[in-house]
C-alpha positions as CSV (number, residue, x, y, z in Angstrom):
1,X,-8.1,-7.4,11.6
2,X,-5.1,-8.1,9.5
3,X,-3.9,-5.3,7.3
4,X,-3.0,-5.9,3.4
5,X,0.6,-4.9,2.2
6,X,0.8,-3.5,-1.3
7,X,4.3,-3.2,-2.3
8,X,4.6,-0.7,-5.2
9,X,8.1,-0.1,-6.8
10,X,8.1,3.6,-8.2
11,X,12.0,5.1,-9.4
12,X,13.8,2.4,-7.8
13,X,12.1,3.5,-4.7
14,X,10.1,0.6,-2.4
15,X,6.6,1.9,-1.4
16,X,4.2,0.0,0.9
17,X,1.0,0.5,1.5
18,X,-1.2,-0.3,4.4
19,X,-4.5,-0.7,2.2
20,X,-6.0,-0.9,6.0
21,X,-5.2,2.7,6.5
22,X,-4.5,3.6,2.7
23,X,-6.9,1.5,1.0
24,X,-10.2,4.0,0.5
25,X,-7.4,6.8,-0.5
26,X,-5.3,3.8,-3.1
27,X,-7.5,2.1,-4.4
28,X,-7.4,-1.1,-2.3
């Protein structure tokens, strides 16, 4: 099962999320 990047840019900073992992907690 492949996992879904979501690359969020917050302050400058670089954020991924697994949404495998994260994805109940982020939203998807």
């Amino acid at each position: 099962m492949a996992l879904k990047t979501t690359t969020i840019e917050l302050d400058g900073q670089t954020i991924i999320l697994e949404t495998g992992l994260f994805g109940a907690q982020a939203g998807g």
